[in-house]
C-alpha positions as CSV (number, residue, x, y, z in Angstrom):
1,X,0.0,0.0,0.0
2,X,2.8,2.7,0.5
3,X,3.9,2.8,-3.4
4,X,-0.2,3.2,-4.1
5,X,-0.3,6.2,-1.9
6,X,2.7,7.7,-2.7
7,X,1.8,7.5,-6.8
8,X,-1.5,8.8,-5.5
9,X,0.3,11.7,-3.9
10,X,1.8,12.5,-6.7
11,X,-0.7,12.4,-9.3
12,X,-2.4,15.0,-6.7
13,X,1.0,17.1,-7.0
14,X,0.1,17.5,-10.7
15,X,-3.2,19.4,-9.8
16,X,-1.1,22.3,-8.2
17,X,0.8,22.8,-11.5
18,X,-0.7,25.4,-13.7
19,X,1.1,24.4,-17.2
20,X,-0.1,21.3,-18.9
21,X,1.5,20.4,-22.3
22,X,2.2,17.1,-24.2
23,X,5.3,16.1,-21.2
24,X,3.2,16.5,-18.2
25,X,0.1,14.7,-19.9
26,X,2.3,12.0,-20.7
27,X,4.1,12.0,-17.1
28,X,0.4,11.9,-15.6
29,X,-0.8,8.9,-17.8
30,X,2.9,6.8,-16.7
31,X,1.7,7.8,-12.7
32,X,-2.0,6.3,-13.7
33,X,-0.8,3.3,-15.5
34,X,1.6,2.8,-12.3
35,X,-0.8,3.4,-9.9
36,X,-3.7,0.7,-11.4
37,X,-0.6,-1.6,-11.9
38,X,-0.3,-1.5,-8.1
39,X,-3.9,-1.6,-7.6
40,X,-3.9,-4.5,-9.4
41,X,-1.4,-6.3,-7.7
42,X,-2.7,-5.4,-4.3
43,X,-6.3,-7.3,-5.5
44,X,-4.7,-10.2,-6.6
45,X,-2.5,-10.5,-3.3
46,X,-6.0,-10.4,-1.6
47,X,-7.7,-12.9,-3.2
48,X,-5.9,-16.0,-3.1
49,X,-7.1,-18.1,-5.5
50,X,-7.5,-17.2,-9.5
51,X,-10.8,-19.1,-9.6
52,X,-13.9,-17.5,-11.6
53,X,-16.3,-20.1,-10.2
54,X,-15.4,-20.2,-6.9
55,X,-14.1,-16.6,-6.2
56,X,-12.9,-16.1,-2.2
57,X,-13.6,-19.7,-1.9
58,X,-11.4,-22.1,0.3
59,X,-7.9,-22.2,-1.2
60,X,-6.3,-25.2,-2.2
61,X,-2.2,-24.8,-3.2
62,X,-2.0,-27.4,-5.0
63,X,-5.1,-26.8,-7.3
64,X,-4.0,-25.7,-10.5
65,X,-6.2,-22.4,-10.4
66,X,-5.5,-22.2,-6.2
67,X,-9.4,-23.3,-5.5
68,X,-9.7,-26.2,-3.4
69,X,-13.6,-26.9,-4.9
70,X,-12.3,-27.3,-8.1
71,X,-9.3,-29.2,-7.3
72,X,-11.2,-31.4,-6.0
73,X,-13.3,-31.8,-8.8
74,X,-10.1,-32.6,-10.9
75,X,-8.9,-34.8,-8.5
76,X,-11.5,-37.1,-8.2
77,X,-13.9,-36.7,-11.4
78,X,-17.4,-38.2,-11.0
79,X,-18.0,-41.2,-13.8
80,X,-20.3,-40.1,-16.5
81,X,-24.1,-40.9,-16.4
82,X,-24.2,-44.0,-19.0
83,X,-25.6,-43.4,-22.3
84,X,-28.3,-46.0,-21.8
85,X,-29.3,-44.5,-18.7
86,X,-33.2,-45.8,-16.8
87,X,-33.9,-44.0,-13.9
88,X,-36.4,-46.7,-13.1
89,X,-34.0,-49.3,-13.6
90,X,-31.1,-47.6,-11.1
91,X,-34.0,-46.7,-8.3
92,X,-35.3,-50.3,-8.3
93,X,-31.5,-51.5,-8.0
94,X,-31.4,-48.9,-5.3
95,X,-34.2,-49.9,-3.4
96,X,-33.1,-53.6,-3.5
97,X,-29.5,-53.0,-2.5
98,X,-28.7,-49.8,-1.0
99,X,-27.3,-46.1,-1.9
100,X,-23.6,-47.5,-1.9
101,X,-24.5,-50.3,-4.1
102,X,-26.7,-48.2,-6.7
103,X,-23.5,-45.8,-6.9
104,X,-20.7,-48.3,-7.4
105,X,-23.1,-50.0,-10.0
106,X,-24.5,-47.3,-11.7
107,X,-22.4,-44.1,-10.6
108,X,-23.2,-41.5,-8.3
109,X,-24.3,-39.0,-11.2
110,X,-26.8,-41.8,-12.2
111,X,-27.8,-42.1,-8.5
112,X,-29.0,-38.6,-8.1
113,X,-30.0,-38.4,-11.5
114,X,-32.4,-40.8,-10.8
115,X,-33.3,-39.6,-7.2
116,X,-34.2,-36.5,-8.6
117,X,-36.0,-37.5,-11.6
118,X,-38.5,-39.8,-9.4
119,X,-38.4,-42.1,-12.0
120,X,-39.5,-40.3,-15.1
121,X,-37.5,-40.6,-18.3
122,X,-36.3,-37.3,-18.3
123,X,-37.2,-36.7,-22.3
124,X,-40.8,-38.5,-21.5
125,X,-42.1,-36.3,-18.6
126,X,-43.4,-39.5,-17.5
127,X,-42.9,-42.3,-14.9
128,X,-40.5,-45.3,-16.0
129,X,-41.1,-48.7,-14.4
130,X,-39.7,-47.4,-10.9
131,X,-42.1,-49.2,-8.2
132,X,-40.0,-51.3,-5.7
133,X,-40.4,-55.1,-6.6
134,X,-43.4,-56.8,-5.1
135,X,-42.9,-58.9,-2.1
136,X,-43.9,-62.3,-2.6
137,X,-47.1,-63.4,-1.2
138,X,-48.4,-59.8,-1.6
139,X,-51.0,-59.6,-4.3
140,X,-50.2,-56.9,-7.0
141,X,-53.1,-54.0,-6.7
């Protein structure tokens, strides 16, 4: 902060001059450019991490953009949602064998997917085949 306010001082010494020509414009715009150089740097010294999405989030050093939600993120990428995708299908699977067992089958993405989606096909708008399987010996209704 002292170089700041001493090229802040000294633009304000160029108000009490009287005679402007072509060298003290010029000398005034090298003090401007100076000072937002400095301004500059003192923003990015207090914000630690370069990260657009996340900006003052928790900082992570070794994150290749200093951002410790996006590290990791890069560190430990989600599988894709497969291609051939039922939400019916991964929420009976779910129901049978549990949220760990639907997610290392079927990926967590597909999981939540699914969760969210209550069963409908999410182009269809509709409900997908998503009832839990009937116990034996109840009758079907």
């Amino acid at each position: 902060m002292p170089p700041l306010a001493r090229s802040l001082r000294t633009l304000g010494d160029f108000a009490a001059r009287h005679e402007v020509n072509d060298a003290t414009l010029a000398e005034i715009a090298e003090e401007l450019d100076r000072a937002r150089v400095l301004v500059a740097s003192a923003r990015g010294a207090r914000r630690a991490n370069a990260c657009t999405r996340h900006p003052g989030g928790p900082v992570d050093p070794t994150a290749e953009n200093g951002c410790l939600l996006c590290g990791t993120t890069a560190r430990r990428p989600a599988r894709p949602i497969p291609e051939d995708f039922v939400p019916g299908e991964v929420l009976r699977f779910l129901t049978a064998h549990g949220h760990e067992a639907a997610a290392d089958q079927f990926g967590a993405r597909a999981v939540a997917r699914a969760l969210a989606t209550g069963g409908r096909h999410p182009s269809q708008g509709r409900p997908t085949a998503a009832e839990p399987p009937e116990s034996e010996g109840e009758p079907a209704q």
